[in-house]
TORDOTI-190468 format. One record per residue: x negated, y negated, z of N, C-alpha, C, O, CB in turn; residue number from 0. Coordinates in Angstrom, 1 decimal, always signed. Glycine has a CB too. Layout:
<pts>
PT	X	Y	Z	X	Y	Z	X	Y	Z	X	Y	Z	X	Y	Z	NUM
...
</pts>
This chain:
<pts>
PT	-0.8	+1.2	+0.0	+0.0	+0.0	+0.0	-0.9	-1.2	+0.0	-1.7	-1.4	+0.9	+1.0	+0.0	+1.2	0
PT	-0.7	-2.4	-1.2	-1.7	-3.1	-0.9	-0.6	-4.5	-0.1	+0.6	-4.9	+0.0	-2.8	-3.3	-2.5	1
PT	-1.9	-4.8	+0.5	-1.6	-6.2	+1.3	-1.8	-7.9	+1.0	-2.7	-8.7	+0.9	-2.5	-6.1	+2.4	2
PT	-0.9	-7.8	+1.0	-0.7	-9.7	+0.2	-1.2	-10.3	+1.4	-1.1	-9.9	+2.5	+1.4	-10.6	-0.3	3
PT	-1.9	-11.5	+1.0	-2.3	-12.7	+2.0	-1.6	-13.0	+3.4	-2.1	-13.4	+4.4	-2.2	-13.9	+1.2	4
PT	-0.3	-12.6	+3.1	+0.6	-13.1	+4.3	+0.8	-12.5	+5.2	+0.9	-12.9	+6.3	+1.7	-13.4	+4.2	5
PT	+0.8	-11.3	+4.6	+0.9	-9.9	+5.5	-0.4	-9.7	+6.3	-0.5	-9.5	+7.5	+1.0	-8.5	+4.4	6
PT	-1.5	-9.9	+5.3	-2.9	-10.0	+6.6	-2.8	-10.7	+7.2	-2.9	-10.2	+8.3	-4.1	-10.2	+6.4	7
PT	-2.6	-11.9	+7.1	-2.7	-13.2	+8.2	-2.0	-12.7	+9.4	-2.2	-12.9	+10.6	-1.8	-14.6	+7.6	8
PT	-1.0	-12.1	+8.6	+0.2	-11.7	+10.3	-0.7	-11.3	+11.1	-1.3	-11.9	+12.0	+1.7	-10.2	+10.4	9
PT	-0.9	-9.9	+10.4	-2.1	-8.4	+10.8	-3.1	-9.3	+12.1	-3.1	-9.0	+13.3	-3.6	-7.7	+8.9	10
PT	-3.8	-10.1	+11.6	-4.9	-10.4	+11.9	-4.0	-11.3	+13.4	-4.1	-11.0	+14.6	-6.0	-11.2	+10.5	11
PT	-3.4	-12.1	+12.9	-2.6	-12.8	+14.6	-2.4	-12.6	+15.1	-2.4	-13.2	+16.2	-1.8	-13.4	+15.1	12
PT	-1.6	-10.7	+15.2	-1.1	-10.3	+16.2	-2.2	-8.9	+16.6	-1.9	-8.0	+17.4	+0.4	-10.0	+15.9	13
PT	-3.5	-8.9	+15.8	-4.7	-8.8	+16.4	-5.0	-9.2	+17.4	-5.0	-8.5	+18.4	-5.5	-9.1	+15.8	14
PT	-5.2	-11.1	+17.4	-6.1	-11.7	+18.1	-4.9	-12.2	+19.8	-5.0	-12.5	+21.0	-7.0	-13.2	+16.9	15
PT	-4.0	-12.2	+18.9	-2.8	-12.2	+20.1	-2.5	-11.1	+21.1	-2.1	-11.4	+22.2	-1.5	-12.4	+19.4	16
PT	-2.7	-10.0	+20.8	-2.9	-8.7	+21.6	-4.4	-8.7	+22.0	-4.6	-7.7	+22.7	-2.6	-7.4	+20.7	17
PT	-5.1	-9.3	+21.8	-6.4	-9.3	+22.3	-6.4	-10.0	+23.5	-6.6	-9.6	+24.7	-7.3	-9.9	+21.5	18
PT	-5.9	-11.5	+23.0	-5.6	-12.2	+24.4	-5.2	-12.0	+25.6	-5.6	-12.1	+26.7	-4.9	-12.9	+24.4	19
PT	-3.8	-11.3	+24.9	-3.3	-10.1	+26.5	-3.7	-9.2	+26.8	-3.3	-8.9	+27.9	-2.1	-9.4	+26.6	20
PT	-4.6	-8.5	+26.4	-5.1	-7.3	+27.2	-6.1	-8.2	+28.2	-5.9	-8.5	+29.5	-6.1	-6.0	+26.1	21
PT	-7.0	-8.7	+27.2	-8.1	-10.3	+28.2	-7.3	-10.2	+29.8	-7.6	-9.7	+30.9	-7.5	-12.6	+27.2	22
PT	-6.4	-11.1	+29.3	-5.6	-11.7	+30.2	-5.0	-10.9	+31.0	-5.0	-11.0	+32.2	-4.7	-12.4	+29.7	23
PT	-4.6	-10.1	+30.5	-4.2	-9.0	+31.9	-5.4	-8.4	+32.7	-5.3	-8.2	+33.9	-3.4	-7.6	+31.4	24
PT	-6.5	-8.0	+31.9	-7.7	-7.4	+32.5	-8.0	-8.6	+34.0	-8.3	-8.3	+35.1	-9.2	-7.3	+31.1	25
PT	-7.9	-10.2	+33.2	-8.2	-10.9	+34.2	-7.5	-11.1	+35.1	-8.0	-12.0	+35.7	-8.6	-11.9	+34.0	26
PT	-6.5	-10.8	+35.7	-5.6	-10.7	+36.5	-5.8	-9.8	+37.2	-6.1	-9.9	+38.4	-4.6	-10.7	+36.1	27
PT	-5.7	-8.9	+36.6	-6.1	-7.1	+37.4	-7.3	-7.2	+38.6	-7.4	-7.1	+39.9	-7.2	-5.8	+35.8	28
PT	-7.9	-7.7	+37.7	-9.5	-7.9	+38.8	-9.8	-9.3	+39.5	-10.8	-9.4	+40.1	-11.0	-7.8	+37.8	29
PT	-8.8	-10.1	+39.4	-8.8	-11.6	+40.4	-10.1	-12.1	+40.1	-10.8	-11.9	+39.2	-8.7	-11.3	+42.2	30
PT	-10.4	-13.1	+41.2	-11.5	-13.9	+40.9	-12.9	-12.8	+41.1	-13.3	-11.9	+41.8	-11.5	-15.3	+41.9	31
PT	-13.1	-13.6	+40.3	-14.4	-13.5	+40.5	-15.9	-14.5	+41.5	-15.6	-15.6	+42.0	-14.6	-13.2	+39.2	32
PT	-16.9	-14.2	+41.5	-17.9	-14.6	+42.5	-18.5	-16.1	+42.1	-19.1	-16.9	+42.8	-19.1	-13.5	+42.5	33
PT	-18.0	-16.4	+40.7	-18.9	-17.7	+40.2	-18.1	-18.4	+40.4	-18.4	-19.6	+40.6	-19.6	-17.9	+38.8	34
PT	-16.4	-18.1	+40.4	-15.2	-19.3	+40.2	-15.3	-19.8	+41.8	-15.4	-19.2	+42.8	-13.3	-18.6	+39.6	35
PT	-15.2	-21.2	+41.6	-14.8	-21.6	+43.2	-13.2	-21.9	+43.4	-12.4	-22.7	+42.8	-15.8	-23.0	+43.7	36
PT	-12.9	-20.8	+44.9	-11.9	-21.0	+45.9	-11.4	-22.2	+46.3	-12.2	-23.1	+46.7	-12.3	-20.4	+47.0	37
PT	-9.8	-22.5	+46.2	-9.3	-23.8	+47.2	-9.4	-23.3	+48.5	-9.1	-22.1	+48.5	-7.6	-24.4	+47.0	38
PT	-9.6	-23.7	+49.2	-9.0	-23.4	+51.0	-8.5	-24.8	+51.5	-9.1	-25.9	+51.5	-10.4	-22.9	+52.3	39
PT	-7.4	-24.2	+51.9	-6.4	-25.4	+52.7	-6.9	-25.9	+54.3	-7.3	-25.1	+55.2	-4.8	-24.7	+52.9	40
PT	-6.8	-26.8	+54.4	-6.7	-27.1	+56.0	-5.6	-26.6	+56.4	-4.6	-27.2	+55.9	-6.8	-28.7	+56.4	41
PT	-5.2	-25.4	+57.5	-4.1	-25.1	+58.1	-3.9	-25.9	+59.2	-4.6	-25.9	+60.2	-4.1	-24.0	+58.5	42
PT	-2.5	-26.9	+59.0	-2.0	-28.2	+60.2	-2.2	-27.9	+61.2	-2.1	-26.6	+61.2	-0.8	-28.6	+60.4	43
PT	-2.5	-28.4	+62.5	-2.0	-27.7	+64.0	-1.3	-29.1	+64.4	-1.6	-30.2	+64.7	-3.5	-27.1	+65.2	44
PT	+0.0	-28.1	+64.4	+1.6	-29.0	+64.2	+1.1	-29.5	+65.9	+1.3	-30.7	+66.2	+3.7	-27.6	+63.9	45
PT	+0.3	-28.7	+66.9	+0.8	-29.1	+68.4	-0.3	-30.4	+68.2	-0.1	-31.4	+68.9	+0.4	-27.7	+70.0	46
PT	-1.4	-30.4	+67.0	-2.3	-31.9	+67.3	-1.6	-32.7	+66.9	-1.9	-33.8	+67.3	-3.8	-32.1	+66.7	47
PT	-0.7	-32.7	+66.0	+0.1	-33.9	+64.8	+1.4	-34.3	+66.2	+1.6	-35.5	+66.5	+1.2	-32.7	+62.8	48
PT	+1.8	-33.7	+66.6	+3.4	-33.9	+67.7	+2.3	-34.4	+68.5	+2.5	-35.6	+68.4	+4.7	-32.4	+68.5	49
PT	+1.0	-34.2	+69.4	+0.6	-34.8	+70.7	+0.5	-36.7	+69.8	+0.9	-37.8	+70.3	-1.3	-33.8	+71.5	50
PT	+0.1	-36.4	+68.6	-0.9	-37.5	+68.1	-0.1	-38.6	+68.0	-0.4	-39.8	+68.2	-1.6	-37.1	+66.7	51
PT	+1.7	-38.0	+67.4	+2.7	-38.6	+66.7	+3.6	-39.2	+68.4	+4.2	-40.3	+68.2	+3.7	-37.3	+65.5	52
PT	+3.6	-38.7	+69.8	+4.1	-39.4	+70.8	+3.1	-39.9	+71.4	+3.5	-40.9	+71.9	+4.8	-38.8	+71.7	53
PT	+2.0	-39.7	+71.5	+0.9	-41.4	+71.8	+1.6	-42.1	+71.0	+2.3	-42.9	+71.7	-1.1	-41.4	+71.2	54
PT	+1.8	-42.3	+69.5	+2.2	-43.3	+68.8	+3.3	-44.3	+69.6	+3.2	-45.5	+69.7	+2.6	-42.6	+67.5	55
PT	+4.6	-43.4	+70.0	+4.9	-43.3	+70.1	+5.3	-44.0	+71.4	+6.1	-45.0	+71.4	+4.8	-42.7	+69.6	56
PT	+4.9	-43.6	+72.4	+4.4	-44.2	+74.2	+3.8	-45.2	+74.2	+4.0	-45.9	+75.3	+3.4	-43.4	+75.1	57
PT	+2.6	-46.0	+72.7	+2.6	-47.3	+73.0	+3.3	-48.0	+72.0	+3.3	-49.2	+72.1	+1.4	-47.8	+73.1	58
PT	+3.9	-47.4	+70.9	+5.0	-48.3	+70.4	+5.7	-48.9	+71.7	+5.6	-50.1	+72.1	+6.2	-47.5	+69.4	59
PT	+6.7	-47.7	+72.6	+7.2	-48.4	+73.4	+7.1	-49.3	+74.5	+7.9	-50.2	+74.8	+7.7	-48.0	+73.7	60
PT	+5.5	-48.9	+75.4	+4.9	-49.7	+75.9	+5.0	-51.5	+75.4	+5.4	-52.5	+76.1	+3.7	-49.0	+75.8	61
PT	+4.2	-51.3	+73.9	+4.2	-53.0	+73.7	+5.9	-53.5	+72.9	+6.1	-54.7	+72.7	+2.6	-53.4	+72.4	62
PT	+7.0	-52.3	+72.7	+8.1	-53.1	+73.4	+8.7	-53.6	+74.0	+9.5	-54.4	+73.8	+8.5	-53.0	+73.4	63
PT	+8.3	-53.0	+75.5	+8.5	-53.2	+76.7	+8.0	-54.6	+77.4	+8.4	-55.1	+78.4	+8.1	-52.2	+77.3	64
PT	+7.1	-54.8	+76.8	+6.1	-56.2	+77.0	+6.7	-57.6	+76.8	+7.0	-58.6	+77.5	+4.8	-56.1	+75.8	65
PT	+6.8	-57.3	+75.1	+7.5	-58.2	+74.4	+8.5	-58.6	+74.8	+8.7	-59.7	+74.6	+7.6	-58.0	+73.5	66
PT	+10.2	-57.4	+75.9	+10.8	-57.5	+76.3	+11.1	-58.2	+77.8	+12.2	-58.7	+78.1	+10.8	-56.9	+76.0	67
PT	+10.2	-58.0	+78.4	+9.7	-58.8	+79.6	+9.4	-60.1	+79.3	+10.0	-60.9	+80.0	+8.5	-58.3	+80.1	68
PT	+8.4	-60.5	+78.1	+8.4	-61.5	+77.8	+9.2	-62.5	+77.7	+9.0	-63.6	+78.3	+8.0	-61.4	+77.2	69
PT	+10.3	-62.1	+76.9	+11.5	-62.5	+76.2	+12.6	-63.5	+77.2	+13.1	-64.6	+77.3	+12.2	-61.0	+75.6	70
PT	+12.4	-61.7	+78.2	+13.3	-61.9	+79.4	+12.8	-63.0	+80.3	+13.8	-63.4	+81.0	+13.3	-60.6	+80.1	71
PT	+11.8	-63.6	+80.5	+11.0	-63.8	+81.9	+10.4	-65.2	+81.4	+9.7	-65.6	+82.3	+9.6	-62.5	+82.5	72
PT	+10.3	-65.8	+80.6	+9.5	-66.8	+80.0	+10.5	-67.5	+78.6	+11.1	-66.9	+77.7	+8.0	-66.2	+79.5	73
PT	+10.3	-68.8	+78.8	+10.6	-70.0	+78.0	+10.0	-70.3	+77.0	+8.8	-70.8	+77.1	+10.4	-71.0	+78.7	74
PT	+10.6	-70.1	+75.5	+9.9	-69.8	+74.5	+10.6	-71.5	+73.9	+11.6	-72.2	+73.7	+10.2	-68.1	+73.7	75
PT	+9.1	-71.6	+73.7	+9.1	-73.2	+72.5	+8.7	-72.3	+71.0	+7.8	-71.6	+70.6	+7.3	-74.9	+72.8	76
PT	+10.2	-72.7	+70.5	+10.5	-72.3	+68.4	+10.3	-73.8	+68.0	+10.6	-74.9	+68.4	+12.8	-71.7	+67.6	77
PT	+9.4	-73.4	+67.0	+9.2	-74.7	+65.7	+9.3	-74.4	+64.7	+8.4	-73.6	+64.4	+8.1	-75.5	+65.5	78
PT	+10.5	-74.8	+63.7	+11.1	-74.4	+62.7	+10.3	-75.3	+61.5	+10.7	-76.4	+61.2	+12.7	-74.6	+62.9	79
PT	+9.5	-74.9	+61.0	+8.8	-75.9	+59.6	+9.4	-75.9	+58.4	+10.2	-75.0	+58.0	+7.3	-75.6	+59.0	80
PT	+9.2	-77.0	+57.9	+10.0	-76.6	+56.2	+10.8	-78.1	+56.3	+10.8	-79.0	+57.1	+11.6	-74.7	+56.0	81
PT	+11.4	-77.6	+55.1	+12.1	-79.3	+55.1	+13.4	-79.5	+55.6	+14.2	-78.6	+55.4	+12.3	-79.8	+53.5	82
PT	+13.9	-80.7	+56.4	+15.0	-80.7	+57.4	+16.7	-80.4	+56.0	+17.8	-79.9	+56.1	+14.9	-82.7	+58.5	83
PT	+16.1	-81.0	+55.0	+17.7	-81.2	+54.5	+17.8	-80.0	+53.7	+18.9	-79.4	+53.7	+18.0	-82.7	+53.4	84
PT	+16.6	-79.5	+52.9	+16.9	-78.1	+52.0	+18.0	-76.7	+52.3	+18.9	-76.3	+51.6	+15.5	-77.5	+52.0	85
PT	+17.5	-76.4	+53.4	+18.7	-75.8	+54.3	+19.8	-76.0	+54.9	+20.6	-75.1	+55.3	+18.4	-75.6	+54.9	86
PT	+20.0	-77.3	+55.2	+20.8	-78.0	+56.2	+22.0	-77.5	+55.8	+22.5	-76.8	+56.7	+20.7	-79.4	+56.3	87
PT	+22.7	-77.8	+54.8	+24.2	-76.9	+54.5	+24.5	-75.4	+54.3	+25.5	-74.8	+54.0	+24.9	-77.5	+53.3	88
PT	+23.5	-75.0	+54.4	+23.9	-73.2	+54.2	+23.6	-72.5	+55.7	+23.6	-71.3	+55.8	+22.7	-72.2	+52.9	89
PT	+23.2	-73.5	+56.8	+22.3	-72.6	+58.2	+23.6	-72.6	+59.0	+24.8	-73.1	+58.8	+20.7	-73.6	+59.2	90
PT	+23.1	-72.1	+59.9	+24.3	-71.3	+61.0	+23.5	-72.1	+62.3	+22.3	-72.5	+62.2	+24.3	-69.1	+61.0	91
PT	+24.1	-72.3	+63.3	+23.7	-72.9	+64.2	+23.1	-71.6	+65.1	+23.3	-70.5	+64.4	+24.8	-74.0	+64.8	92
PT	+22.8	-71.4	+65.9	+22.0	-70.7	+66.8	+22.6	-70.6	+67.7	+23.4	-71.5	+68.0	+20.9	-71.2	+67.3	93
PT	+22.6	-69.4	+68.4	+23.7	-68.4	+69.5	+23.3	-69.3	+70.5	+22.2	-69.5	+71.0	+23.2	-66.4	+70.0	94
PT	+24.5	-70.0	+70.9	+24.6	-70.6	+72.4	+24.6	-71.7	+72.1	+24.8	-72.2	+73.2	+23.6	-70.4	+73.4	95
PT	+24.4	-72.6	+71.1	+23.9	-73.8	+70.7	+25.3	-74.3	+69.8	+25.7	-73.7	+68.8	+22.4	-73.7	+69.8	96
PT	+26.1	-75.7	+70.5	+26.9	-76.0	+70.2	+26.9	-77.0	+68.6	+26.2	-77.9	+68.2	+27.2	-76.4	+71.4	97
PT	+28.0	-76.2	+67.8	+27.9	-76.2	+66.7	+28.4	-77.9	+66.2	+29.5	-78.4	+66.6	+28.7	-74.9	+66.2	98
PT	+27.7	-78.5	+65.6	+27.8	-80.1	+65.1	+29.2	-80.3	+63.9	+29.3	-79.8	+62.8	+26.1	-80.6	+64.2	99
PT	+30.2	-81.1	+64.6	+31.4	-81.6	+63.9	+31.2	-82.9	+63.0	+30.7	-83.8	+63.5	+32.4	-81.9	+65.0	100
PT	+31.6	-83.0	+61.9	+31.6	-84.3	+61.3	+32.4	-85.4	+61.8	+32.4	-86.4	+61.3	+32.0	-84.1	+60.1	101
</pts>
């Protein structure tokens, strides 16, 4: 039987395409090998991340507690900069601060 051009071409692709997979499976079969280099993970230690994450945590609230004291216990001077009229018809007067009538 003779073989037209197209017909070899196949022949020959599903040569080199069955080659690949045997390859490919052989390399699988047998895993790595000694020259390829390994990932290794850092395994978490969840108990150092939780101690690490409530320190965070104990002085978040600590210097809330501060600030709250502060707040509570001391007379705070606000200075509002910027220009007096730019805002002046869209602001809201301030909690406790009696609101101005025309």
């Amino acid at each position: 039987m003779a073989m037209d051009g197209r017909s070899r071409g196949r022949r020959v692709l599903r040569v080199v395409a069955g080659a690949a997979l045997v390859l490919t499976g052989l390399r699988v079969w047998t895993g790595p090998t000694g020259w390829e280099s390994q990932a290794y993970a850092q395994i978490p230690n969840a108990g150092a991340q939780r101690a690490e994450l409530l320190d965070e945590v104990r002085r978040t609230n600590q210097l809330l507690e501060e600030l709250l004291t502060l707040l509570r216990t001391k007379t705070l001077k606000v200075e509002v900069q910027g220009e007096a009229g730019a805002n002046a018809k869209g602001t809201r007067p301030a909690t406790g601060a009696a609101p101005q009538r025309p």
